[in-house]
C-alpha positions as CSV (number, residue, x, y, z in Angstrom):
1,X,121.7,68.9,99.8
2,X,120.5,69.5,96.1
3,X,119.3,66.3,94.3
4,X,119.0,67.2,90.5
5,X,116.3,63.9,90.4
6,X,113.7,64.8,92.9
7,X,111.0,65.7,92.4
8,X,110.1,69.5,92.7
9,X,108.1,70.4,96.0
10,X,104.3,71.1,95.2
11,X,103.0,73.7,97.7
12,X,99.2,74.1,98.9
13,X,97.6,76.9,97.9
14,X,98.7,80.0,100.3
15,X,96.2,80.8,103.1
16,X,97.1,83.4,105.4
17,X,98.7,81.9,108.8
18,X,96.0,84.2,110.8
19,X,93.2,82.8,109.0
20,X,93.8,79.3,110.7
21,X,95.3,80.1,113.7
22,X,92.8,82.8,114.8
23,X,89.8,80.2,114.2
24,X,91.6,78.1,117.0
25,X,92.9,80.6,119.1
26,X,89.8,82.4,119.7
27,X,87.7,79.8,121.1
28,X,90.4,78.5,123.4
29,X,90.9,82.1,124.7
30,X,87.3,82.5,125.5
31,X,87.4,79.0,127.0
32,X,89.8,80.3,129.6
33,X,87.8,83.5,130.2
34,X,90.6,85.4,128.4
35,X,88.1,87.2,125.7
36,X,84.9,88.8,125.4
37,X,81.8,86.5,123.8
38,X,81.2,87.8,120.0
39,X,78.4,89.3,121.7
40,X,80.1,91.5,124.3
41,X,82.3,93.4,121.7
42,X,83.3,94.6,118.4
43,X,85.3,93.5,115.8
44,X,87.7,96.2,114.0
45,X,89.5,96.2,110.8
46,X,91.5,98.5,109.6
47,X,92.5,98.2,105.7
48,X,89.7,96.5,103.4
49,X,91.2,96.1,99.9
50,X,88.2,93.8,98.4
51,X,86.8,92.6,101.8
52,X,88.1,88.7,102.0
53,X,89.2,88.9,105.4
54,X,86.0,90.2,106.6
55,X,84.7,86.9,105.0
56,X,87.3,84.6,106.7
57,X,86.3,86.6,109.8
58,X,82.7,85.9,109.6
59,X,83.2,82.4,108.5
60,X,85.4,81.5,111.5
61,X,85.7,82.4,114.3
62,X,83.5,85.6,114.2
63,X,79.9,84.4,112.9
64,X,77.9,86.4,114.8
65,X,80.3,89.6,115.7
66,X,79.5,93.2,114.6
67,X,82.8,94.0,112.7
68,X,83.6,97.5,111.9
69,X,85.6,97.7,108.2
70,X,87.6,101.2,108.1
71,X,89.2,102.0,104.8
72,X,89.2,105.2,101.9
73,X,88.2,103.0,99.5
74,X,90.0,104.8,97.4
75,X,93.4,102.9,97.6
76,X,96.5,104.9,98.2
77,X,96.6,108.1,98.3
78,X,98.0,110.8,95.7
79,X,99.3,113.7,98.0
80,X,101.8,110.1,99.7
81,X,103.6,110.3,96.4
82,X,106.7,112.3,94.9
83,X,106.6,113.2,91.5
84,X,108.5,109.8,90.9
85,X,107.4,108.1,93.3
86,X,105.4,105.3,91.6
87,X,108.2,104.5,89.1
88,X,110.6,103.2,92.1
89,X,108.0,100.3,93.5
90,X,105.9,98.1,91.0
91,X,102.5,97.6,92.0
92,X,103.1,101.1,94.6
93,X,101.1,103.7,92.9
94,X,98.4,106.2,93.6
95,X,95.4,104.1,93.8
96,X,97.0,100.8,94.0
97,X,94.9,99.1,96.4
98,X,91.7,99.9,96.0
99,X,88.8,97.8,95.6
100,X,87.4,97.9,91.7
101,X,86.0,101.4,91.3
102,X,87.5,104.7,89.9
103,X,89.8,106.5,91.5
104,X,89.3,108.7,94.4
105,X,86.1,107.5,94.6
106,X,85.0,106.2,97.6
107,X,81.6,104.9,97.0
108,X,82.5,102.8,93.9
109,X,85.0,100.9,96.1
110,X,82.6,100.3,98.7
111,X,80.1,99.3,95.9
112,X,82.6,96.7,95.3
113,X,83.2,95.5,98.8
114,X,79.6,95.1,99.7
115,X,79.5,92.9,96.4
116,X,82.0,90.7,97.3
117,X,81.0,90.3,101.0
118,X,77.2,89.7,99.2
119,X,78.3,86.9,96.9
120,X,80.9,85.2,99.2
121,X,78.5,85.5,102.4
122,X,74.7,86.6,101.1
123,X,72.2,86.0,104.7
124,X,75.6,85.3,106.9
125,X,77.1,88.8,106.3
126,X,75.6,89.8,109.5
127,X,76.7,93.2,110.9
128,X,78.9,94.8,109.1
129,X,79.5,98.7,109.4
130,X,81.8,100.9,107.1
131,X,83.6,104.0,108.0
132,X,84.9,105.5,105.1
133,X,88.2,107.8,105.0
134,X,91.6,108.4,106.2
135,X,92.1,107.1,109.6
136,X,93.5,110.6,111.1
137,X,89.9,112.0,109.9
138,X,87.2,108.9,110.6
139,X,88.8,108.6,113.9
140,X,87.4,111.4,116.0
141,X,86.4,111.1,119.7
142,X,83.1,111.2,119.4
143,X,83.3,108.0,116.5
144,X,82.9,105.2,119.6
145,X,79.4,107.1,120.9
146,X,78.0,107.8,117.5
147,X,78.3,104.2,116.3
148,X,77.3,102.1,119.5
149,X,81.5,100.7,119.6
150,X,82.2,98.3,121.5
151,X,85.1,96.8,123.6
152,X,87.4,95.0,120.5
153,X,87.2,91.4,120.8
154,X,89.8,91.4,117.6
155,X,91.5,94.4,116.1
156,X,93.1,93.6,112.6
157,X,95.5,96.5,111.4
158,X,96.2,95.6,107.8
159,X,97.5,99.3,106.1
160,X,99.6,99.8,103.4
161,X,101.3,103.1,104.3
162,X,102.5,103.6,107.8
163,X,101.0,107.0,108.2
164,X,97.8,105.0,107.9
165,X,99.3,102.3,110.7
166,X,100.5,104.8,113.0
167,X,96.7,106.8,113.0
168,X,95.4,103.5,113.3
């Protein structure tokens, strides 16, 4: 029921649900020999934007796991848009999801992740590796062999556009 005299609800500040669960899930997994040590596998994430889960993964549970960051850098992509596309969806635009940086280019948004991940983490950023581009081009066979991959020990899939998802 409404009460007109209550008080209104204060909220904490959102933190993504994965964020705590994963830092308490992880350890009880390995615990019961149902995950591979930090140091048996890789970490993959697919969808940077600015890089703050990479720091919530290296802060906990993954402090000493080689994680593997996959994105354009670029935000989303032009040739995913009608004419009139970007009019139907605030915030849905060529672009929209980048890290700072112009446009289409790739190495100004990585520029900006490695800043962040610098300032938030500085000597604990640890081993982090970028593969730049669209998934259904940075994904070839031979990806695993050239980089040293690893078994996943946590795979986060965080795209915008499910053509990105799906190649994924």
């Amino acid at each position: 029921t409404y009460c007109a005299t209550a008080p209104p609800v204060q909220f904490p500040r959102y933190v993504p649900m994965w964020r705590t669960l994963l830092s308490h899930l992880y350890p009880e997994l390995l615990r019961r020999g149902l995950a591979l040590d930090q140091l048996q596998g890789d970490v993959y994430e697919f969808g940077v934007l600015q890089g703050f889960s990479i720091v919530a993964m290296r802060q906990s549970p993954f402090t000493q796991a080689r994680i593997f960051a996959f994105d354009t850098f670029t935000g989303l992509p032009r040739d995913s848009f009608d004419d009139d596309a970007s009019s139907k969806v605030r915030g849905w635009f060529p672009g929209a999801f980048r890290p700072a940086g112009r446009i289409n280019n790739p190495e100004h948004g990585l520029a900006s992740v490695r800043t962040t991940l610098n300032r938030s983490l500085g000597k604990s950023l640890g081993s982090v590796e970028f593969v730049t581009g669209k998934y259904s081009e940075s994904l070839h066979p031979s990806l695993h062999t050239e980089r040293g991959m690893r078994p996943a020990i946590y795979v986060d899939i965080d795209c915008d556009m499910y053509a990105s998802t799906r190649d994924a």
